[in-house]
C-alpha positions as CSV (number, residue, x, y, z in Angstrom):
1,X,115.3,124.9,93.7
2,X,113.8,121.3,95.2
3,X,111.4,120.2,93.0
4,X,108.0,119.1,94.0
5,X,108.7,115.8,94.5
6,X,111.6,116.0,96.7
7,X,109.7,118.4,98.6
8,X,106.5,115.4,99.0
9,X,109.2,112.7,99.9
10,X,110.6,114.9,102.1
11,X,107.1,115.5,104.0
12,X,106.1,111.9,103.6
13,X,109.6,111.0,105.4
14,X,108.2,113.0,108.3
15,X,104.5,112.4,108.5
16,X,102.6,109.3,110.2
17,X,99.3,110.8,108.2
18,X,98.4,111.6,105.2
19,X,95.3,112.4,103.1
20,X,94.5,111.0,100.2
21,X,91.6,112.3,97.4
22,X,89.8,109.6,94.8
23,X,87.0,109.9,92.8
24,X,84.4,108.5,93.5
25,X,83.2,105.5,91.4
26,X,79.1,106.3,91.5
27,X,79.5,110.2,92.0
28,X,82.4,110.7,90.2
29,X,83.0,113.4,93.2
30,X,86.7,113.7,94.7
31,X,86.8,111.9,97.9
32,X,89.5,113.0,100.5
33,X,90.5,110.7,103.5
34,X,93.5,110.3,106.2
35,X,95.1,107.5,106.0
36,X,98.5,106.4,107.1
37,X,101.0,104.8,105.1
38,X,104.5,103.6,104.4
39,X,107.3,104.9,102.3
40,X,110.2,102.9,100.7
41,X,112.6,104.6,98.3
42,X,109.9,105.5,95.6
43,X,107.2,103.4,96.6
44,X,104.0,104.3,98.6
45,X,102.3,101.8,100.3
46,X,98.6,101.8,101.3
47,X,96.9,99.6,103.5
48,X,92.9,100.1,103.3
49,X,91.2,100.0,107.1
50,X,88.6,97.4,106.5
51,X,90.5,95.5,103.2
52,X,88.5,95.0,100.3
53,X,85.0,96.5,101.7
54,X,87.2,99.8,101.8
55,X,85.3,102.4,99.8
56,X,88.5,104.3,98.9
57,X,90.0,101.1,97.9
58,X,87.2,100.0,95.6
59,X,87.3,103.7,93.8
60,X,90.5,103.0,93.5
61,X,89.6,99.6,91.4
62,X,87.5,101.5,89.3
63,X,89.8,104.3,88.7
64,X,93.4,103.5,89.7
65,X,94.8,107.6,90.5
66,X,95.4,109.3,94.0
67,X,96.0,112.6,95.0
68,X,98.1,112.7,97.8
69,X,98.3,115.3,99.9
70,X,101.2,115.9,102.4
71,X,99.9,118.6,104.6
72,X,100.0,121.0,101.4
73,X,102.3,119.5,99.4
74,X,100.5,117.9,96.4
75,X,100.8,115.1,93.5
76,X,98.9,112.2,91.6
77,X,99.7,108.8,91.1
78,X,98.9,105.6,89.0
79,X,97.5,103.4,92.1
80,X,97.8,99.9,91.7
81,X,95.4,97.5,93.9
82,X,96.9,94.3,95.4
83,X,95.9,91.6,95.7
84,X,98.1,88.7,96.1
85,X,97.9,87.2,99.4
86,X,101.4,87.4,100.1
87,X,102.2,90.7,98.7
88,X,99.9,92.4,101.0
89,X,100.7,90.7,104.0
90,X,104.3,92.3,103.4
91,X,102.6,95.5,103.2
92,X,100.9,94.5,106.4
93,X,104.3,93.9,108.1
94,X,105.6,97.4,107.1
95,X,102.7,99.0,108.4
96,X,103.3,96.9,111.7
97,X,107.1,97.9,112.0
98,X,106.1,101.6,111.5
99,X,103.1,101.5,113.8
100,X,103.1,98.7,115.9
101,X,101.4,95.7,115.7
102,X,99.0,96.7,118.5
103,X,97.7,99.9,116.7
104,X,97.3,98.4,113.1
105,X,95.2,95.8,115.5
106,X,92.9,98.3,116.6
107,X,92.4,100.1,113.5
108,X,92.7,97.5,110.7
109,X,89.6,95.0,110.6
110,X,90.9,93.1,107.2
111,X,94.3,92.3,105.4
112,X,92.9,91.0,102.1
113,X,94.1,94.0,99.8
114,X,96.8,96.5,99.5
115,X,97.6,99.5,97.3
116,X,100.9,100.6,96.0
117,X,101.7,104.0,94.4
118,X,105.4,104.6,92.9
119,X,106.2,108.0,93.7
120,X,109.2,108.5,91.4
């Protein structure tokens, strides 16, 4: 029987898009989003469109959990916002060689913050 988890890594190994769910730092109201992202081994990396002016990013600051949904296939992590300069532009060179440089162009307007979820 695959357990949950598998069964998320499995989808996230598969999908460009994900959506993720925070709550909301004045409403306290779940927030869901698309986003993309990038998987390595146990470690989910987020990259937030417009950096630090990201409102999922800064309810993540304020509370640091994310559902994460995998069309269906469910689960919550501790989310941990980065901010070390050169820690996110690592995350913004994975993003790159999943996407290509040309897309995260067009859709990312900032690279001043990252967020990283371990999955396992």
């Amino acid at each position: 029987m695959p357990r949950p988890k598998d069964d998320l890594k499995e989808r996230l190994t598969r999908y460009h898009q994900i959506k993720i769910s925070v709550i909301g730092r004045k409403s306290g109201k779940t927030i869901s989003i698309p986003v993309w992202f990038v998987l390595e081994d146990e470690t989910l990396y987020l990259l937030p469109v417009q950096g630090s002016e990201t409102q999922w990013y800064k309810n993540v600051v304020t509370k640091p959990m994310i559902r994460i949904d995998a069309r269906g296939v469910e689960a919550e992590f501790p989310a941990k916002p980065v901010t070390d300069a050169k820690a996110v532009k690592s995350v913004v060179e994975k993003f790159r060689e999943k996407y290509g440089a040309n897309e995260v162009k067009k859709y990312y307007s900032k690279f001043d913050v990252a967020v990283v979820a371990e999955i396992g």
